[in-house]
C-alpha atoms as one frame of an Amber mdcrd trajectory, in Angstrom:
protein
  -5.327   3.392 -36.951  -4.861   1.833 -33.420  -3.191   4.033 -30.684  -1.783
   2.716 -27.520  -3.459   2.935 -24.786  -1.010   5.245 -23.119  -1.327   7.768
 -25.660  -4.936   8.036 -24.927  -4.531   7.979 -21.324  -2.013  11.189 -21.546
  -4.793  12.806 -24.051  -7.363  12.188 -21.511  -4.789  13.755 -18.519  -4.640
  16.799 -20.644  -8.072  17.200 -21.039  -8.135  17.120 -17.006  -5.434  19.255
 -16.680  -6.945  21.813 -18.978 -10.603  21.582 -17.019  -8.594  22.137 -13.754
 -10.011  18.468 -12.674  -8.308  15.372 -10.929  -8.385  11.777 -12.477  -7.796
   8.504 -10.930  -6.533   5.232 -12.324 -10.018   3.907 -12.098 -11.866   6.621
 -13.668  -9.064   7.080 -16.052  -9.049   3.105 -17.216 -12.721   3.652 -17.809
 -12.599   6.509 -20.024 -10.280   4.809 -22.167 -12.585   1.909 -22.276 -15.591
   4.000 -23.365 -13.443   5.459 -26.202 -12.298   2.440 -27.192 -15.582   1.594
 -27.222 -17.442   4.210 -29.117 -14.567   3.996 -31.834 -15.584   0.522 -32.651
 -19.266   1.428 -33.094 -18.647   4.512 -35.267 -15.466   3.147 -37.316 -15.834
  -0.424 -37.086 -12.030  -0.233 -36.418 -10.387  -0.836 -32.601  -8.781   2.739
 -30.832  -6.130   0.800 -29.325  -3.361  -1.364 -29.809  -3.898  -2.734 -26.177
  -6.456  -5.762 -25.246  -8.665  -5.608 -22.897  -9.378  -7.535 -20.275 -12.319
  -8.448 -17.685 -10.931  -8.256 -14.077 -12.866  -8.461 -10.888 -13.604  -4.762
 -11.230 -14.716  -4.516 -14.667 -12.863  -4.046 -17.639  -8.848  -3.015 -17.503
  -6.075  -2.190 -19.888  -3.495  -4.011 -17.948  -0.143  -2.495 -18.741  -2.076
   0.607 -18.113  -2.954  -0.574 -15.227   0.511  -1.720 -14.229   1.392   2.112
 -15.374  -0.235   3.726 -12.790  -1.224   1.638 -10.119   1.398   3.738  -7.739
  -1.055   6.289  -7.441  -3.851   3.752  -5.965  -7.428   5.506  -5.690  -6.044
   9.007  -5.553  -5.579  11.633  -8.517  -2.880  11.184 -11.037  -0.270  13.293
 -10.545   2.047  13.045 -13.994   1.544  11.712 -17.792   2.276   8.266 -17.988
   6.132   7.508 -19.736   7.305   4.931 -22.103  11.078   3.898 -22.202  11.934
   3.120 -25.979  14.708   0.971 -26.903  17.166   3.255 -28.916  19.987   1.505
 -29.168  22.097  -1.675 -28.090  22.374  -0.094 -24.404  20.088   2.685 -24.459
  16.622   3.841 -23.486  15.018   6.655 -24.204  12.221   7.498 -22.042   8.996
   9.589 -23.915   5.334  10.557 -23.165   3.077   8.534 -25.489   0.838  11.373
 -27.421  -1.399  10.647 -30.275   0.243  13.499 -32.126   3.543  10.552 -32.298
   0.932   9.185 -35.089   1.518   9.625 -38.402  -2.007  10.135 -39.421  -3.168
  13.592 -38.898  -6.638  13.380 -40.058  -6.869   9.739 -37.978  -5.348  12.195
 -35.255  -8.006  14.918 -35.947 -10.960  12.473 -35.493  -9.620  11.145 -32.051
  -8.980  13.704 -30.347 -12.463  15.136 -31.433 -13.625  11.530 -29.704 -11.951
  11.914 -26.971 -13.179  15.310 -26.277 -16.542  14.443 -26.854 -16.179  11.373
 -24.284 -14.384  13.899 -22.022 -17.358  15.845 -21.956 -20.062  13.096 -21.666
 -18.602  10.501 -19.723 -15.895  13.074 -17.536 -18.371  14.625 -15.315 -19.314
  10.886 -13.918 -17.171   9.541 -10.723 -14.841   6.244 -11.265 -17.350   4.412
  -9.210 -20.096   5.440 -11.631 -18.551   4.842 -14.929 -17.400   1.443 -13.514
 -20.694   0.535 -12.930 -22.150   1.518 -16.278 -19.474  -1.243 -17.414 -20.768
  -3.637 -14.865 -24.412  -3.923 -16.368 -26.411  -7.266 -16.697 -25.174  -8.443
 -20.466 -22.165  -5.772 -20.996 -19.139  -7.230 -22.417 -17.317  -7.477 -19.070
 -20.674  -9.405 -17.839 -20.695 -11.947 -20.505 -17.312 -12.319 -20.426 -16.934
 -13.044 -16.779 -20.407 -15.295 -17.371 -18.440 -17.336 -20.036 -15.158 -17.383
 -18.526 -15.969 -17.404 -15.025 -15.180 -14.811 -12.200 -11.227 -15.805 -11.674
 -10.079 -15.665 -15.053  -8.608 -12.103 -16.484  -9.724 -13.143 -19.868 -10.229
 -10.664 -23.137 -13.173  -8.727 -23.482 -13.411  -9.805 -27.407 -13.534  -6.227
 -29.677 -17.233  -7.656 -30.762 -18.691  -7.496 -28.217 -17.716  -3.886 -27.102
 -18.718  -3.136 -30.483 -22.087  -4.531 -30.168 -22.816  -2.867 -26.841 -21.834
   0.495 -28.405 -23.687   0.147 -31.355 -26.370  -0.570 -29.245 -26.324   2.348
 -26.963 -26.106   4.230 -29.918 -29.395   2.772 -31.344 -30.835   3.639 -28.172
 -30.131   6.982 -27.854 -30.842   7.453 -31.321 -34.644   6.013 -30.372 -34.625
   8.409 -27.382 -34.179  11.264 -29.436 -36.942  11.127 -31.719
């Protein structure tokens, strides 16, 4: 079942919060990529509801983007809010959480994810997790190849899938 983005953002900002660390948009954008990622190689199924795209920098969730780009290169200071239509003239405004998904055993198994890519992927900086997106024949690479370097094109599911599935074939190797 596909979350918004948001909702795994704010899971990810709790996990900071918790381990008494700071996040910033960059680092933050990345982690959900690598979750997003590592869902499609173990479940064959996407994380999130959101496409991704290949920007300049690598590979970006834009409306999360849009979401916190107020905080620039510094730490984010506040879960990221959601105004929901609820009625003819009226808003409500709400914190996206995975727990507002029905699923509770889909719910179980993500947030067991995401604390697993808390803990491997959490103790890198922004810069280096962007870069680990940035290698020769990643899906933001062959996008950009394909597309060109202007275009903020989708990074096709596939592909992320295929790079995950191959890092975990790799690791795999490097264990025996």
């Amino acid at each position: 079942m596909p979350y918004d983005a948001k909702a795994i953002a704010n899971y990810f900002l709790e996990l900071a919060e918790r381990d008494d660390k700071e996040i910033s948009p960059l680092k933050l954008q990345k982690l959900v990529y690598f979750a997003h990622g590592w869902h499609l190689a173990i479940k064959g199924q996407p994380l999130l509801t959101d496409r991704i795209e290949a920007w300049e920098w690598g590979p970006v969730i834009p409306d999360l983007y849009h979401d916190l780009k107020e905080f620039g290169n510094g730490p984010i200071k506040r879960r990221i809010l959601e105004a929901i239509h609820s009625g003819e003239t009226r808003f409500t405004i709400v914190v996206p959480t995975i727990d507002r998904y029905p699923d509770s055993e889909a719910n179980a198994f993500t947030k067991q994810l995401l604390e697993r890519i808390w803990q491997v992927y959490g103790k890198f900086t922004a810069i280096q997790l962007s870069n680990m997106t940035h290698e020769d024949g990643s899906p933001w690479d062959r996008t950009r190849r394909e597309h060109g370097p202007r275009k903020n094109t989708d990074i096709p599911d596939e592909w992320i899938k295929e790079d995950f599935l191959m890092k975990a074939q790799a690791h795999e190797s490097s264990a025996r």
